[in-house]
N, C-alpha and C positions, 0 to 999 in steps of 0.2 A: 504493500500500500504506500509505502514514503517513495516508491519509487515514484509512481504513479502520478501521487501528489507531485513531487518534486518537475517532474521532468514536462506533465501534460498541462496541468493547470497556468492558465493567463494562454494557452497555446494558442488557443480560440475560443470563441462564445461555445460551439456545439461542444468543443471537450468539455469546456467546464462545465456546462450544463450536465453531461453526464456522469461526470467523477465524484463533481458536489452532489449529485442527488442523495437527499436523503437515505434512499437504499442501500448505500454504500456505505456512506457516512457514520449510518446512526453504530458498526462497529469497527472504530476506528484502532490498526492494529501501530502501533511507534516502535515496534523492535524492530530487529533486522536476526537475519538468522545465523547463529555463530557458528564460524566455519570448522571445525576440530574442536578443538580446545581453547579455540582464540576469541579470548574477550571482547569479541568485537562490538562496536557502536556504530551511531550514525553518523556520518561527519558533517563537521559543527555547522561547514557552510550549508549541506540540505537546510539541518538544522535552524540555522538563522530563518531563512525564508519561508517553510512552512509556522514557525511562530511566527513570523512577523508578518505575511502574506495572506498565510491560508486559516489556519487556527483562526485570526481574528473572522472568518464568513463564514463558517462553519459547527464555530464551539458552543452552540446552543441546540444544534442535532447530534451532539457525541450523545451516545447511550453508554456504550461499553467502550471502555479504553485499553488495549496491554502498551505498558510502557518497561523498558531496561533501565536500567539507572540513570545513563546519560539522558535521556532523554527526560526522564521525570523531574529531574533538578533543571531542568529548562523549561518545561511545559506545565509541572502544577502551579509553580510561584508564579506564571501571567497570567494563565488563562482560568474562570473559573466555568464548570462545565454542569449547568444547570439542572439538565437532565441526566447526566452520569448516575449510575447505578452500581455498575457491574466495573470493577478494576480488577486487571491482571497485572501481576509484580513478575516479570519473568529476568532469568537469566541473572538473580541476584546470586552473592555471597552471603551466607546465614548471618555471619558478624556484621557486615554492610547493613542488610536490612535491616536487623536491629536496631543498628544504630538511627537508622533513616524513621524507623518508627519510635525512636525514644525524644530523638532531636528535632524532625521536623516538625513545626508547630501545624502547616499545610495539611501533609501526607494525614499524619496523628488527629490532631483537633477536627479539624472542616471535614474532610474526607470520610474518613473511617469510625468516629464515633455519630456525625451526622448525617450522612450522604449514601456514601453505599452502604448496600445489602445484597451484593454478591462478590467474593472478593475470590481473586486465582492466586497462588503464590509457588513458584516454580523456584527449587533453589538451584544451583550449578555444583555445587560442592561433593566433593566422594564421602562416603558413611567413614565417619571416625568415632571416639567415644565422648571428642570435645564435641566434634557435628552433633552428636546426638542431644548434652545436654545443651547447645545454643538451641538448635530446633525445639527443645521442650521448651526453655524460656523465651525463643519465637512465638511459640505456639500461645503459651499463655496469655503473653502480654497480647496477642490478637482477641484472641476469643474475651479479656476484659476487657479493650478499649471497644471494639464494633459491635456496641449493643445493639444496633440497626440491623447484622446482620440474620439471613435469612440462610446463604451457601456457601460455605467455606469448602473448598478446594484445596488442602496443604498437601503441596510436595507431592500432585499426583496430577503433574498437567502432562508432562511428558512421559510414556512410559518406561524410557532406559533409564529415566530420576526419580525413582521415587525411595524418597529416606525414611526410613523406620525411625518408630521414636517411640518412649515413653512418657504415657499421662496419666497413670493412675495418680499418683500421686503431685500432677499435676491441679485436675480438677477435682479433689478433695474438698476445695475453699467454695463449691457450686459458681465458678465465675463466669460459665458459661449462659451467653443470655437466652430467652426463653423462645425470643422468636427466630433464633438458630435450628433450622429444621433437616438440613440437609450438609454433611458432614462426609469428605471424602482424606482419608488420611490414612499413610504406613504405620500400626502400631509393630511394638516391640514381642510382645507377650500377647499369651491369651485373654489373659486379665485383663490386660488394656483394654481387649473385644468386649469383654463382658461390663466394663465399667462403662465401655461407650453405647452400649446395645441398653440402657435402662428405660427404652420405650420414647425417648425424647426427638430421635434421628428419625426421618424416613428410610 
């Protein structure tokens, strides 16, 4: 989609007409797809001009957004996205995102306790036993700040990534909100299963 954006938009009336339609638009994808192992991003110069170009005629039909890191540190702090719902976190680092959900007042605050109610989160990292317990305190700190939500998606967007994790003793404190109905996650243990199967999930 950034390609698209980037390269056809302002081409002509009839492209634009057809790229901004609505249809398109309302799931608007900001990754790019990393080639191996390589952290790749957008570069800056796309970047510049669909913020400063397109973003502003279009960010009121975003519905669902995936954004990578570079990208989100450039596009949540201009644009807000009225209709947004639905956020994908893809292609993070467990300690990065963290951090991005403990520090960013945007991403934290406006976003994820008020706004969406479907949230994707895709990590990049191999299973270690540090990954495991950042993904627990990923996990938690999500499921208490996005009371709003509705579908959580952890760590099961891709299926070569999907990291195990332990929550029993995560969600002991009941922090999970009530209108969280649909729950996709790698437990560790069977107990994990059974702690999360107590009638609350579809």
């Amino acid at each position: 989609m950034i390609d698209v954006l980037y390269s056809l938009v302002d081409a002509n009336e009839r492209f634009d007409r057809l790229i901004l339609d609505p249809f398109y638009i309302h799931d608007l994808d900001m990754s790019i797809k990393p080639m191996s192992n390589d952290n790749s991003s957008i570069d800056n110069q796309i970047l510049d001009r669909i913020c400063e170009k397109i973003l502003p005629r279009i960010y009121h039909q975003v519905e669902k957004l995936t954004v990578e890191l570079h990208s989100m540190k450039r596009i949540l702090p201009t644009i807000n996205f009225p209709q947004l719902y639905s956020l994908s976190l893809v292609n993070f680092e467990e300690e990065i995102l963290l951090q991005c959900l403990t520090d960013d007042s945007i991403l934290r605050n406006l976003l994820l306790t008020q706004q969406i109610t479907h949230l994707n989160i895709d990590i990049q990292d191999e299973e270690s036993r540090e990954t495991s317990e950042i993904l627990s305190n990923l996990f938690a700190l999500i499921v208490s700040l996005c009371k709003r939500l509705i579908n959580l998606n952890f760590c099961q967007v891709l299926p070569e990534r999907t990291l195990p994790m332990c929550v029993d003793n995560l969600l002991s404190t009941n922090c999970i909100s009530s209108n969280l109905t649909e729950l996709k996650i790698n437990v560790t243990t069977f107990d994990d299963c059974l702690y999360l199967l107590d009638g609350r999930f579809d």
